[in-house]
PyMOL Python script that loads the backbone (N, CA, C, O; Angstrom):
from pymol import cmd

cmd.read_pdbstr("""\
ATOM      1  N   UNK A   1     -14.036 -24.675  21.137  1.00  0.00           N
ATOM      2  CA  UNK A   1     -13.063 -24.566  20.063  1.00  0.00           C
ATOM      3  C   UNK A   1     -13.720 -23.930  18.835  1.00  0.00           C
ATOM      4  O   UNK A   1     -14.776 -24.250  18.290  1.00  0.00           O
ATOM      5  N   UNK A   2     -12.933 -23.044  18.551  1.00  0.00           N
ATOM      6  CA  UNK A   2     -13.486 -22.352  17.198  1.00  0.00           C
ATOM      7  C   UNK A   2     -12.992 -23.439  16.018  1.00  0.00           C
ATOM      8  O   UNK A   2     -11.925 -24.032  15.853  1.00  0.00           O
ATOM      9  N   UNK A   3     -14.643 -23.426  15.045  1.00  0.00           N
ATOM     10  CA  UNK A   3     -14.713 -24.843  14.029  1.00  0.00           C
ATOM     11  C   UNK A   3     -13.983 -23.770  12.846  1.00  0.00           C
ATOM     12  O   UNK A   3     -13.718 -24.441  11.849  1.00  0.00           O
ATOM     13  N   UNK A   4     -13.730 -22.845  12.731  1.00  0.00           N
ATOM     14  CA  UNK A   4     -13.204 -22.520  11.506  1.00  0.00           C
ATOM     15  C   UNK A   4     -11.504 -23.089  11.432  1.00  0.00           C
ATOM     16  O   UNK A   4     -10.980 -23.620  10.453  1.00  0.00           O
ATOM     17  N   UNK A   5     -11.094 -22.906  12.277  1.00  0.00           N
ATOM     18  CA  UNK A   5      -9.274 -23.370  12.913  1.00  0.00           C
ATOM     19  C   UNK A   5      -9.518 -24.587  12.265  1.00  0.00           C
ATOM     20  O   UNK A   5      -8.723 -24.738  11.337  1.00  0.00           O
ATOM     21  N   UNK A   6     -10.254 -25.450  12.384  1.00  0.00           N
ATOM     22  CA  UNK A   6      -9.990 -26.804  11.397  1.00  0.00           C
ATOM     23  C   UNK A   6     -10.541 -26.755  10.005  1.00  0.00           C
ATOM     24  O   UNK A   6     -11.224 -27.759   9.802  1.00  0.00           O
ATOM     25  N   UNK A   7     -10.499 -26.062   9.113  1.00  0.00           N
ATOM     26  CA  UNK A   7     -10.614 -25.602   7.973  1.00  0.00           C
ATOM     27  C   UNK A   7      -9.102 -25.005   7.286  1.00  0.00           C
ATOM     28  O   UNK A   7      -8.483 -23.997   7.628  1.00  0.00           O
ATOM     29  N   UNK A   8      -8.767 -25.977   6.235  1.00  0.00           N
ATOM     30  CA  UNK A   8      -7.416 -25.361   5.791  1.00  0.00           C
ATOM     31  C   UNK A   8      -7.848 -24.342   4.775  1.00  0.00           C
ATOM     32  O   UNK A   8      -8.859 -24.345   4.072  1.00  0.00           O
ATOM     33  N   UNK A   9      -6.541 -23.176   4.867  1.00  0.00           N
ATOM     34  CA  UNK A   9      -6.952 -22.368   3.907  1.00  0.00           C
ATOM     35  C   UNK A   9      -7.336 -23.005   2.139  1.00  0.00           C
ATOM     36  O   UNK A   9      -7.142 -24.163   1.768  1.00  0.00           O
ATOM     37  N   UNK A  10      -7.793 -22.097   1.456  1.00  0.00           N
ATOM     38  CA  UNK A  10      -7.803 -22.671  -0.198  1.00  0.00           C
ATOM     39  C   UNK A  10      -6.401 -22.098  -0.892  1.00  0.00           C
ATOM     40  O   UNK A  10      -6.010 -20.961  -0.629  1.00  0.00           O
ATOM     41  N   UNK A  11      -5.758 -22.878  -1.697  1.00  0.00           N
ATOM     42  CA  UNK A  11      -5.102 -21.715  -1.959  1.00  0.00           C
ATOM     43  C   UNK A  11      -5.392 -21.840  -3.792  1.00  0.00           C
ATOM     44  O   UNK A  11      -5.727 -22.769  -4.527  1.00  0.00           O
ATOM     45  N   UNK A  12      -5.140 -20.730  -3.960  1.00  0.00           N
ATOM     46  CA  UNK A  12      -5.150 -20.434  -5.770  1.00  0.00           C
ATOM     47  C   UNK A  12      -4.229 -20.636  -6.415  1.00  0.00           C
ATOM     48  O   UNK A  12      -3.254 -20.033  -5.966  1.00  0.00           O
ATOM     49  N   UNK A  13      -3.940 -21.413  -7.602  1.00  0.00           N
ATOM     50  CA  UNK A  13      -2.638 -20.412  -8.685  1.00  0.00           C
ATOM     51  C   UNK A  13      -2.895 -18.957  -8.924  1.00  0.00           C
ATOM     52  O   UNK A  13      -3.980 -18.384  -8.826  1.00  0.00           O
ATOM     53  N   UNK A  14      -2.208 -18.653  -9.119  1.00  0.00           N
ATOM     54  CA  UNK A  14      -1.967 -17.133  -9.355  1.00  0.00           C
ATOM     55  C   UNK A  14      -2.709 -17.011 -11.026  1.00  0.00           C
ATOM     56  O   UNK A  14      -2.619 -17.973 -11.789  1.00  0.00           O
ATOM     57  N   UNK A  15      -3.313 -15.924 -11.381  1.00  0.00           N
ATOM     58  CA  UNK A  15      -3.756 -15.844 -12.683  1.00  0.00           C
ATOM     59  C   UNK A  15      -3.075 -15.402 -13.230  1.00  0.00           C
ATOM     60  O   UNK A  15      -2.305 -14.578 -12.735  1.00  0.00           O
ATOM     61  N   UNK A  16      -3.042 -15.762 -14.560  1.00  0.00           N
ATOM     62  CA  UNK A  16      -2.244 -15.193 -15.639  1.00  0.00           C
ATOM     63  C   UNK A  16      -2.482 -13.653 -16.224  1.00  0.00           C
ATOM     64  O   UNK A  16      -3.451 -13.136 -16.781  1.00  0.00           O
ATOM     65  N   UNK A  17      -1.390 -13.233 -15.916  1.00  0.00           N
ATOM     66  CA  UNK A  17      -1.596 -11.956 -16.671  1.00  0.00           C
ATOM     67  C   UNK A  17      -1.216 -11.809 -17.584  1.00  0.00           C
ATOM     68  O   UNK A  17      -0.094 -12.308 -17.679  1.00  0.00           O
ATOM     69  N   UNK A  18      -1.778 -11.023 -19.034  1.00  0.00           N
ATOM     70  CA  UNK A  18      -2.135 -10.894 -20.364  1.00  0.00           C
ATOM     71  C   UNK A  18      -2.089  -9.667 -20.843  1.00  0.00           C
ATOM     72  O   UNK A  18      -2.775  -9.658 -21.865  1.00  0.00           O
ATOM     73  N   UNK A  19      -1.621  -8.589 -20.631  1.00  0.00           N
ATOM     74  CA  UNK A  19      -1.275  -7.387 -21.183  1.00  0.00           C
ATOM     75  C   UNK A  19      -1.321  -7.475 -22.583  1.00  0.00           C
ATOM     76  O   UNK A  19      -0.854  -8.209 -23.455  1.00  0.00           O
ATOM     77  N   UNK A  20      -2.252  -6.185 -22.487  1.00  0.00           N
ATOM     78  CA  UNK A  20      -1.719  -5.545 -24.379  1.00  0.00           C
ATOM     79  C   UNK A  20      -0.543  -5.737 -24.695  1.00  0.00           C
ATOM     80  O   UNK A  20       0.351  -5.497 -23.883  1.00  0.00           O
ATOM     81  N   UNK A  21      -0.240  -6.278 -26.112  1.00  0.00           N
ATOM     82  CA  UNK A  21       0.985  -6.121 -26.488  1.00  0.00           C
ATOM     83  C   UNK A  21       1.160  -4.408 -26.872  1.00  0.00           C
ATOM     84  O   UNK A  21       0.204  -3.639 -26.777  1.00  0.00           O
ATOM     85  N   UNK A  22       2.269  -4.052 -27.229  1.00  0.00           N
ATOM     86  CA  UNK A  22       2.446  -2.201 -28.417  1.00  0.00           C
ATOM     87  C   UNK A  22       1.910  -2.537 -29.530  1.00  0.00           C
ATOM     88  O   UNK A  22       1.417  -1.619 -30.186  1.00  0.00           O
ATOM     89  N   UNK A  23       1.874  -3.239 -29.807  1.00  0.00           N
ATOM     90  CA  UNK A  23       1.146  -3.296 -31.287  1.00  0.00           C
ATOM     91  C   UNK A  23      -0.896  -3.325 -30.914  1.00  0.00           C
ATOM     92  O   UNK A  23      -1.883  -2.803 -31.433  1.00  0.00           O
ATOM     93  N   UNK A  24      -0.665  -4.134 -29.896  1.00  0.00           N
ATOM     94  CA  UNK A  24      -2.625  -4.203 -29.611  1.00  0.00           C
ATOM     95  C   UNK A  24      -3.005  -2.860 -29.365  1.00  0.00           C
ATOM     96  O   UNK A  24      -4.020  -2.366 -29.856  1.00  0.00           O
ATOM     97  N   UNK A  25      -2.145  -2.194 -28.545  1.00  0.00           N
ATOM     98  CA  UNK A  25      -2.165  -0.300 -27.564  1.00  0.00           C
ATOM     99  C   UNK A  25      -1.990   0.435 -28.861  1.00  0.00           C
ATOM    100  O   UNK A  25      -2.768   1.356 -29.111  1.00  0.00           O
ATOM    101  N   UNK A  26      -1.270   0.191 -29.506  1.00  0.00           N
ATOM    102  CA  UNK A  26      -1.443   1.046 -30.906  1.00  0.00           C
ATOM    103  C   UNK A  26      -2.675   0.821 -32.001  1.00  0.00           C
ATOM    104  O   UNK A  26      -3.219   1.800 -32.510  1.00  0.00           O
ATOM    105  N   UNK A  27      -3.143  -0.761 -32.382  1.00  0.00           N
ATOM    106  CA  UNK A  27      -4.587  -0.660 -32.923  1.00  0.00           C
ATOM    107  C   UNK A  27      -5.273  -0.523 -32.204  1.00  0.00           C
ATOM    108  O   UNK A  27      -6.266  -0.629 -32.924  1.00  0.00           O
ATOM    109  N   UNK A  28      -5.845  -0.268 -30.785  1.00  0.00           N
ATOM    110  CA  UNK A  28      -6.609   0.332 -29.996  1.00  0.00           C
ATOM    111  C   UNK A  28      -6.751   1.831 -29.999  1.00  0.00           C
ATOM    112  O   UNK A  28      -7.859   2.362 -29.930  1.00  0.00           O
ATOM    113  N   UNK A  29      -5.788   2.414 -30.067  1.00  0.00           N
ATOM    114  CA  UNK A  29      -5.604   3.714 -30.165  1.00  0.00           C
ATOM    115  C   UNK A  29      -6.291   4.443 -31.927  1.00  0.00           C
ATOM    116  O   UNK A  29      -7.061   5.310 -32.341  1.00  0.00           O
ATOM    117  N   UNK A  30      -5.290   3.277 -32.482  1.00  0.00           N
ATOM    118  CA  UNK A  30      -5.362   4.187 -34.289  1.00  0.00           C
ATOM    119  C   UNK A  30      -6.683   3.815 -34.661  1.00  0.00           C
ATOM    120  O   UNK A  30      -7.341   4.738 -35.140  1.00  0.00           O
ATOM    121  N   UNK A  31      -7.441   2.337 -34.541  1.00  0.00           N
ATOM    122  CA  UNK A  31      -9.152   2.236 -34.705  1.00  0.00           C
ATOM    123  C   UNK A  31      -9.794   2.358 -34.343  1.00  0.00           C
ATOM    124  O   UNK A  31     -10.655   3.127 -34.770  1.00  0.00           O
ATOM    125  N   UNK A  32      -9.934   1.423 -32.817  1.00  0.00           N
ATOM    126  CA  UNK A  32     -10.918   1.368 -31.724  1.00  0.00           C
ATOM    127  C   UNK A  32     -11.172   3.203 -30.867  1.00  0.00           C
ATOM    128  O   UNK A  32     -11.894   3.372 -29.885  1.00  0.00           O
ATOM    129  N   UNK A  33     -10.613   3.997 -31.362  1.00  0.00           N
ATOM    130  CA  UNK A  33     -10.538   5.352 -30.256  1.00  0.00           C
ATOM    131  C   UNK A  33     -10.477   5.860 -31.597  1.00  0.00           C
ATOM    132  O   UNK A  33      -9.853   6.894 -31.363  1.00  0.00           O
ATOM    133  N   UNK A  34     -10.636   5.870 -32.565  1.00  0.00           N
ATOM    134  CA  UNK A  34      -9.971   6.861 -33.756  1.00  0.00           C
ATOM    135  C   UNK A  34     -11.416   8.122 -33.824  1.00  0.00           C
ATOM    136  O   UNK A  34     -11.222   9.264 -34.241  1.00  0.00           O
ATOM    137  N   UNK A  35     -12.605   7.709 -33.408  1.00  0.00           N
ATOM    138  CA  UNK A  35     -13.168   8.799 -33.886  1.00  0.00           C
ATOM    139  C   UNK A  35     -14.661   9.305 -32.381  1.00  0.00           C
ATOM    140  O   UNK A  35     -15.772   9.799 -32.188  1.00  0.00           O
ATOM    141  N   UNK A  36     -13.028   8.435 -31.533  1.00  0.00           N
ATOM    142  CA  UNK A  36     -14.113   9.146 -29.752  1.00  0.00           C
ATOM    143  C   UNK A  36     -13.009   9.676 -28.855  1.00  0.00           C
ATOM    144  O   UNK A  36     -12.526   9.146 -27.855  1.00  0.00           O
ATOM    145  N   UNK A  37     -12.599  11.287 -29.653  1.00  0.00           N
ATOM    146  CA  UNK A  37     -11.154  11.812 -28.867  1.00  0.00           C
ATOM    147  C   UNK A  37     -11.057  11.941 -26.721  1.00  0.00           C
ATOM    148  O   UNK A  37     -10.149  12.039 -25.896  1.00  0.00           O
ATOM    149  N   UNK A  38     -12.730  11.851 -26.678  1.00  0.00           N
ATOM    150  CA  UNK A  38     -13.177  12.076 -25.015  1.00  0.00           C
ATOM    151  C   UNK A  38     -12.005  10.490 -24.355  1.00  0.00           C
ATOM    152  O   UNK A  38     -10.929  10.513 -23.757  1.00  0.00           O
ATOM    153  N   UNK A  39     -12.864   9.317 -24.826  1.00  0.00           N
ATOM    154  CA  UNK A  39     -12.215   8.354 -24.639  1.00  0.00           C
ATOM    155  C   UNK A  39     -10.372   8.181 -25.370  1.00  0.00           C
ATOM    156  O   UNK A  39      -9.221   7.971 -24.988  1.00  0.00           O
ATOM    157  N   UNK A  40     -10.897   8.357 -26.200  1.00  0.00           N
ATOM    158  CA  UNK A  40      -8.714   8.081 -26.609  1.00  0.00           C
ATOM    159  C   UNK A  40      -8.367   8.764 -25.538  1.00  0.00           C
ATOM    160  O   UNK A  40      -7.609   8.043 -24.890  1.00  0.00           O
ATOM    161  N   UNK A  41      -8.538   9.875 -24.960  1.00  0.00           N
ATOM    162  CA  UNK A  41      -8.243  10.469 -23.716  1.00  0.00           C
ATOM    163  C   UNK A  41      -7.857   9.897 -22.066  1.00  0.00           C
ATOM    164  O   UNK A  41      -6.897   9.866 -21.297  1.00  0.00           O
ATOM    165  N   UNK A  42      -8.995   9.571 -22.112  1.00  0.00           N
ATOM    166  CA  UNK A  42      -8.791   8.118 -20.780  1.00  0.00           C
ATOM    167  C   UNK A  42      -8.000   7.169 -21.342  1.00  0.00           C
ATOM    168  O   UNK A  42      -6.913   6.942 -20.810  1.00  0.00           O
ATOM    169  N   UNK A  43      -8.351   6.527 -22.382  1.00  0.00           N
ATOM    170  CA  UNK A  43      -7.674   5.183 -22.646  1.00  0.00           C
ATOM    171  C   UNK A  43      -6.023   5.417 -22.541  1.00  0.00           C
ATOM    172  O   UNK A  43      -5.356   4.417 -22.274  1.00  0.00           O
ATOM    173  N   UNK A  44      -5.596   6.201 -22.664  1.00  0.00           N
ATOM    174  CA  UNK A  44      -4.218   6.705 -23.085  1.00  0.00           C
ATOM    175  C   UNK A  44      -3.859   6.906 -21.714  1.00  0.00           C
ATOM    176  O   UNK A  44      -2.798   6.396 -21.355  1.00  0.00           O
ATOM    177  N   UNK A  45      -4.484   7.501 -20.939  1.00  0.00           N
ATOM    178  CA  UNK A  45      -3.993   8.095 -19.566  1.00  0.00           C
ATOM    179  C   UNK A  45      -4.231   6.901 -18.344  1.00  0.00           C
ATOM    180  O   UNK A  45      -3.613   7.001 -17.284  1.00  0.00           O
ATOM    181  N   UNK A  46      -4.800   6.223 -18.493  1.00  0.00           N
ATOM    182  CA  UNK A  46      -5.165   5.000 -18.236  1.00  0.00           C
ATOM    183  C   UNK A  46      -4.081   3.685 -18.611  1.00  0.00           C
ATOM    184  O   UNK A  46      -4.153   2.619 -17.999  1.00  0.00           O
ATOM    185  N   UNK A  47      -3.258   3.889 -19.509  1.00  0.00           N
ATOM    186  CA  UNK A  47      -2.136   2.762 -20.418  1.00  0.00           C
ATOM    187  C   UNK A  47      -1.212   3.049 -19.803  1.00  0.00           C
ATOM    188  O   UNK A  47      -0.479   2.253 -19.216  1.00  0.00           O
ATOM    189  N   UNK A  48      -1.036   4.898 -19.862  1.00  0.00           N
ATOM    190  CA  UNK A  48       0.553   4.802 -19.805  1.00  0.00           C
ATOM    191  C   UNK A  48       0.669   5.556 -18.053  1.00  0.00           C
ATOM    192  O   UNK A  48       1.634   6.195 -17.634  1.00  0.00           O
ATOM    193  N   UNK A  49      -0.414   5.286 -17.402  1.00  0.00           N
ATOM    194  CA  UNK A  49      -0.173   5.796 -15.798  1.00  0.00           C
ATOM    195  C   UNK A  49      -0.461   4.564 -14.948  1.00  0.00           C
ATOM    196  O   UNK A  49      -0.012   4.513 -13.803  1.00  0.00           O
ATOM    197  N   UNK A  50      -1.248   3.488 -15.496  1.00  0.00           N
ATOM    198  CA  UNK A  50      -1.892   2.618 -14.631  1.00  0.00           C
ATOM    199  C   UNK A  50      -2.390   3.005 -13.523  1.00  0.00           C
ATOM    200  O   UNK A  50      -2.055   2.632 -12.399  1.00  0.00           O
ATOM    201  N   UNK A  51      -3.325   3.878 -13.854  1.00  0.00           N
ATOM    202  CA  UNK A  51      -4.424   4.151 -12.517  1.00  0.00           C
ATOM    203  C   UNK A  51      -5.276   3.106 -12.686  1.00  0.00           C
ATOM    204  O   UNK A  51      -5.698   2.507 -13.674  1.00  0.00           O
ATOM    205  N   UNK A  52      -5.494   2.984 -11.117  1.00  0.00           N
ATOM    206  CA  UNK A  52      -6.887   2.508 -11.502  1.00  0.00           C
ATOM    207  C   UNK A  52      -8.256   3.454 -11.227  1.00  0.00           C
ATOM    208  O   UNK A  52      -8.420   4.477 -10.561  1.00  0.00           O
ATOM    209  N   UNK A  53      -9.388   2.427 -12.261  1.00  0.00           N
ATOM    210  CA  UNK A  53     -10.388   3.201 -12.301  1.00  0.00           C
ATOM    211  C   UNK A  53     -11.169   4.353 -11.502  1.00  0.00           C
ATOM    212  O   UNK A  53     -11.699   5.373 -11.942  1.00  0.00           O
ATOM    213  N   UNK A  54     -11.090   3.954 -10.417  1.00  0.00           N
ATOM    214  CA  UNK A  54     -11.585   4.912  -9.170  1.00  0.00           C
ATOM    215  C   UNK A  54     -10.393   6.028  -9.097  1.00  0.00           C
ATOM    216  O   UNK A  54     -10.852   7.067  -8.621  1.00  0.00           O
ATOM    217  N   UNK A  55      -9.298   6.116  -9.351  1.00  0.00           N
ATOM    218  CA  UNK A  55      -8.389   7.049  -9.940  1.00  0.00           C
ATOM    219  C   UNK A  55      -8.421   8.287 -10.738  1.00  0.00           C
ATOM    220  O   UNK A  55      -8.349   9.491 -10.492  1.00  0.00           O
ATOM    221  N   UNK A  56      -8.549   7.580 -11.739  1.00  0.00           N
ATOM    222  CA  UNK A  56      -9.184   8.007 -12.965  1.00  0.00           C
ATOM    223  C   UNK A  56     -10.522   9.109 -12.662  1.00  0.00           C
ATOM    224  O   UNK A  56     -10.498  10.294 -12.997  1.00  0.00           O
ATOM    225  N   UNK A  57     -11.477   8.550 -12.077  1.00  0.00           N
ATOM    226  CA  UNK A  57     -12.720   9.592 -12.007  1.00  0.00           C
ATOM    227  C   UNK A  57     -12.346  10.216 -11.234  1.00  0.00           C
ATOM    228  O   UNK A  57     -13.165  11.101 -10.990  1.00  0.00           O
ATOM    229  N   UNK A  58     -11.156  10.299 -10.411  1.00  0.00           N
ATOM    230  CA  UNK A  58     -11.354  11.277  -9.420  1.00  0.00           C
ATOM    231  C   UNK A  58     -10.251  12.327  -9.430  1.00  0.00           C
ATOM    232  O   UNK A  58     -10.259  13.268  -8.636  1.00  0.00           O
ATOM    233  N   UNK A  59      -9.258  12.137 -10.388  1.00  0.00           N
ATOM    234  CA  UNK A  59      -8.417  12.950 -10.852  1.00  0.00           C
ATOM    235  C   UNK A  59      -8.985  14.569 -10.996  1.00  0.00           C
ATOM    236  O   UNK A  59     -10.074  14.812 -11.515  1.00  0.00           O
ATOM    237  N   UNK A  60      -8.329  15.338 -10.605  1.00  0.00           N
ATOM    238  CA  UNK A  60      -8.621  16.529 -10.920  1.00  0.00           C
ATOM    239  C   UNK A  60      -7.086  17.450 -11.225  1.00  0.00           C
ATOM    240  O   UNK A  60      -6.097  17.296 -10.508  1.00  0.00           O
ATOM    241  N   UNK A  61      -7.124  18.365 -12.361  1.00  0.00           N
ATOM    242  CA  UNK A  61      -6.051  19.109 -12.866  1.00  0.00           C
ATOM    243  C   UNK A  61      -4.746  19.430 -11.829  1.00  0.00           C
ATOM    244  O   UNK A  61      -3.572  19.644 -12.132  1.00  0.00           O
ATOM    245  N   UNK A  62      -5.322  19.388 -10.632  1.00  0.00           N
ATOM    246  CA  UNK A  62      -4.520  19.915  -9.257  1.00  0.00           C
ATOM    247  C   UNK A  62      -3.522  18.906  -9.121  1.00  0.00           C
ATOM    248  O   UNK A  62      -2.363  19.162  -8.799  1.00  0.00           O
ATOM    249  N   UNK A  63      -4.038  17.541  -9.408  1.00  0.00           N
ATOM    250  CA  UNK A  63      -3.170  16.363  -9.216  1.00  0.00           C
ATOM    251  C   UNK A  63      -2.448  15.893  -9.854  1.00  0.00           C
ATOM    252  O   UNK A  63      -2.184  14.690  -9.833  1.00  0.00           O
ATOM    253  N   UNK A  64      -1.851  16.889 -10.728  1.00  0.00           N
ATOM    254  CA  UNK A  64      -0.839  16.239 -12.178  1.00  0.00           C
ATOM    255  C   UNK A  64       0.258  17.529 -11.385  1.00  0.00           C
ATOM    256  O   UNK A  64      -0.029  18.651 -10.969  1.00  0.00           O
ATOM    257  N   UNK A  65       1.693  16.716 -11.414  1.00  0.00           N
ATOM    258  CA  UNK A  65       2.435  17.752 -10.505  1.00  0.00           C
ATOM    259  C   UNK A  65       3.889  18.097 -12.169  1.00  0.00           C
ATOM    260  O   UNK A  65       4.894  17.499 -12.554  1.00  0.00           O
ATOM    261  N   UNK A  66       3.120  19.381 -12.629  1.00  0.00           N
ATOM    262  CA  UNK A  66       3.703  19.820 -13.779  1.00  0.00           C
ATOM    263  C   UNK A  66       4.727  20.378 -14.206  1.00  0.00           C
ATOM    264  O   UNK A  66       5.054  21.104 -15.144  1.00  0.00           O
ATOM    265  N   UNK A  67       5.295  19.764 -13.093  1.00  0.00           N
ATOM    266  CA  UNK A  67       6.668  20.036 -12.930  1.00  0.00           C
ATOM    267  C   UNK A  67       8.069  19.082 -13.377  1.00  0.00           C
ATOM    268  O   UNK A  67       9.255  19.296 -13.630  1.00  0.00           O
ATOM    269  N   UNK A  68       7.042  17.781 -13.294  1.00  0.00           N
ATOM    270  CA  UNK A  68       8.149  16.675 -13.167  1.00  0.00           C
ATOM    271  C   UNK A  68       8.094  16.070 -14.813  1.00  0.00           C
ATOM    272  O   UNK A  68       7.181  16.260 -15.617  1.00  0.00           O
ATOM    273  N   UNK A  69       9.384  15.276 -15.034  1.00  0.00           N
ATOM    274  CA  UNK A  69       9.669  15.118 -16.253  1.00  0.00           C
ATOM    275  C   UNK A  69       9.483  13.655 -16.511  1.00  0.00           C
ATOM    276  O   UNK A  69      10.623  13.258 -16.750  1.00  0.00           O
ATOM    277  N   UNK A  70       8.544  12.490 -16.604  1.00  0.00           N
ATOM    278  CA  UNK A  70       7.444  13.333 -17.421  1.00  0.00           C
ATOM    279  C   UNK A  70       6.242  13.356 -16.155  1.00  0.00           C
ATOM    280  O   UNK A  70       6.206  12.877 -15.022  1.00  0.00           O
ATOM    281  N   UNK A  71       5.284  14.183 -16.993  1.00  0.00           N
ATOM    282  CA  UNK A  71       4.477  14.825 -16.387  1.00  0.00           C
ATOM    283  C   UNK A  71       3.763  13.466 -15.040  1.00  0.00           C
ATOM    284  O   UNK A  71       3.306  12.417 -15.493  1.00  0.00           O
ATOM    285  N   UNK A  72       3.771  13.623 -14.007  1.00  0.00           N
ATOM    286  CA  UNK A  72       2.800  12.480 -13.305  1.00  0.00           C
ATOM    287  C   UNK A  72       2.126  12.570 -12.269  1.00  0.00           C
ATOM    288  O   UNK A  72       2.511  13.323 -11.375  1.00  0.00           O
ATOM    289  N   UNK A  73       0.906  11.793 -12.130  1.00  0.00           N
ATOM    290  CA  UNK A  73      -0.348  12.233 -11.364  1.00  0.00           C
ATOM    291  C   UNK A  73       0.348  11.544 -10.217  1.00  0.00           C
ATOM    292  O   UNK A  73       1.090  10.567 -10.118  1.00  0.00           O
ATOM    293  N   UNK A  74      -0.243  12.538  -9.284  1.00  0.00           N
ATOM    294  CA  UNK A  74      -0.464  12.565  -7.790  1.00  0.00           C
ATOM    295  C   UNK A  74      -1.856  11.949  -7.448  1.00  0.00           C
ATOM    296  O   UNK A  74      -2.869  12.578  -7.752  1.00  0.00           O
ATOM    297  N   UNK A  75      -1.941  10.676  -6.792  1.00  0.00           N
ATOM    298  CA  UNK A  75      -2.978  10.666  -6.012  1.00  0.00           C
ATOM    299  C   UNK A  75      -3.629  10.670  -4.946  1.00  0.00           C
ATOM    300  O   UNK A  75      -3.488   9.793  -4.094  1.00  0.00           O
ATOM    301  N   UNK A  76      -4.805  12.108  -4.782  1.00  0.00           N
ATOM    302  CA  UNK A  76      -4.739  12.158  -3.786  1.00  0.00           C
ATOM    303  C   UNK A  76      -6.144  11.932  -3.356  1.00  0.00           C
ATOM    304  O   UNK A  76      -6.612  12.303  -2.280  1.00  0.00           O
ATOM    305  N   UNK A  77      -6.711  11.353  -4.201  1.00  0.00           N
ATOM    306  CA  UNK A  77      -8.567  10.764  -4.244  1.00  0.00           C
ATOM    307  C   UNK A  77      -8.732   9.838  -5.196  1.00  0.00           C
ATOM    308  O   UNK A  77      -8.274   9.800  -6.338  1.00  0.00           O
ATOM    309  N   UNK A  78      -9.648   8.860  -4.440  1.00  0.00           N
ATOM    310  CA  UNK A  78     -10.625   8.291  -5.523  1.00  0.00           C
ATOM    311  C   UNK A  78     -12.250   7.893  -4.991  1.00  0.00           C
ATOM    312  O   UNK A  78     -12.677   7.792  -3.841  1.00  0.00           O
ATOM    313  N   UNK A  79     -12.779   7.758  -5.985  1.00  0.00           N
ATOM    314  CA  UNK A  79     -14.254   7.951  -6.133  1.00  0.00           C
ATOM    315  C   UNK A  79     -14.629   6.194  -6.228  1.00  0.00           C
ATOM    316  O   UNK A  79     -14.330   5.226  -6.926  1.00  0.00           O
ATOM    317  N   UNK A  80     -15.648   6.592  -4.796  1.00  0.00           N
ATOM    318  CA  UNK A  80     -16.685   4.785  -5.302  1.00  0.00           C
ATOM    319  C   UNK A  80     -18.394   5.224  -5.309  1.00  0.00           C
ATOM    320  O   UNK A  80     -18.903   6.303  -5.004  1.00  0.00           O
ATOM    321  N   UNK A  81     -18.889   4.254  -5.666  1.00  0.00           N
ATOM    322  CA  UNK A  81     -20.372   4.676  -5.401  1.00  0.00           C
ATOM    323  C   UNK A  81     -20.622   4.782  -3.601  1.00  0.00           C
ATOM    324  O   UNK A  81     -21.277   5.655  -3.032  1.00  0.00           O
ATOM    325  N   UNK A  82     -20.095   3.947  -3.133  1.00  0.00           N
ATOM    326  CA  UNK A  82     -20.888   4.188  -1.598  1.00  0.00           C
ATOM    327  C   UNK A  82     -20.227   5.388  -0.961  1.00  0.00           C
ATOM    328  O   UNK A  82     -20.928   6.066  -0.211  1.00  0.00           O
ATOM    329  N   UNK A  83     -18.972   5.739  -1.161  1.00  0.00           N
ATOM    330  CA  UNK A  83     -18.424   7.287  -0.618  1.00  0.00           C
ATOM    331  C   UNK A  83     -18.103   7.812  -1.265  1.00  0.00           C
ATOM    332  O   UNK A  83     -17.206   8.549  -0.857  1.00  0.00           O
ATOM    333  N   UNK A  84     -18.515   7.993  -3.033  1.00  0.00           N
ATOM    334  CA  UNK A  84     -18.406   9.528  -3.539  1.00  0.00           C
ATOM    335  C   UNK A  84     -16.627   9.242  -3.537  1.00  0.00           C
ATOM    336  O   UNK A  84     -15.918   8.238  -3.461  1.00  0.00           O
ATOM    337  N   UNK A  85     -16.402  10.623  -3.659  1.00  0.00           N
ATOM    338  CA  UNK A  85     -14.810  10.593  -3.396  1.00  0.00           C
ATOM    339  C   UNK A  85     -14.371  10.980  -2.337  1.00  0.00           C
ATOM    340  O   UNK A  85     -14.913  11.755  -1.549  1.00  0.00           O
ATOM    341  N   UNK A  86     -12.869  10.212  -2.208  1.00  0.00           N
ATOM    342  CA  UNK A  86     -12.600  10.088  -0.715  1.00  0.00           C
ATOM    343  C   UNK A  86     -11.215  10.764  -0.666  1.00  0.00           C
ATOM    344  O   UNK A  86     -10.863  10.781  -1.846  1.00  0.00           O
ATOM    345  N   UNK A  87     -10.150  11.384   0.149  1.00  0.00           N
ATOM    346  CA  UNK A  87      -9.238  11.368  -0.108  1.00  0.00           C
ATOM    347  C   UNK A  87      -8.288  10.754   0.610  1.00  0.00           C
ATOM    348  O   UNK A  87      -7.119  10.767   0.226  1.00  0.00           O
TER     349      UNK A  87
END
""", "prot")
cmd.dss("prot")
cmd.show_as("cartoon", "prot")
cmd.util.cbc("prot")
cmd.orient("prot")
């Protein structure tokens, strides 16, 4: 008999999620980013697309389909350390 079968699962509460309020995304933007335009860059594209990170690095110009109203990324890669980017 397999000893794991008598092991009940664990289970979790669910964590709370805590989002920026518009007002936090806006003093983030107007202080915290006010004088690193590279980052206000990500941070912004990052808020209002919800990529995630491995997303993000692996985005390339090809994958924004500039056609559509409003503009939105296609994904068709993302990047980890053990495989680089993948698609």
């Amino acid at each position: 008999m397999n000893p794991v079968l008598a092991v009940s699962r664990l289970r979790e509460n669910p964590a709370d999620i805590d989002p920026l309020s518009w007002s936090e995304v806006r003093r983030l933007f107007d202080k915290g980013l006010k004088n690193d335009p590279e980052m206000r860059r990500i941070y912004t594209l990052a808020t209002f697309t919800g990529l995630r990170t491995s997303e993000l690095i692996a985005l390339k110009w090809v994958d924004i389909d500039w056609t559509s109203e409003p503009l939105t990324p296609v994904i068709k890669h993302s990047f980890t350390k053990r495989d680089g980017i993948r698609p």
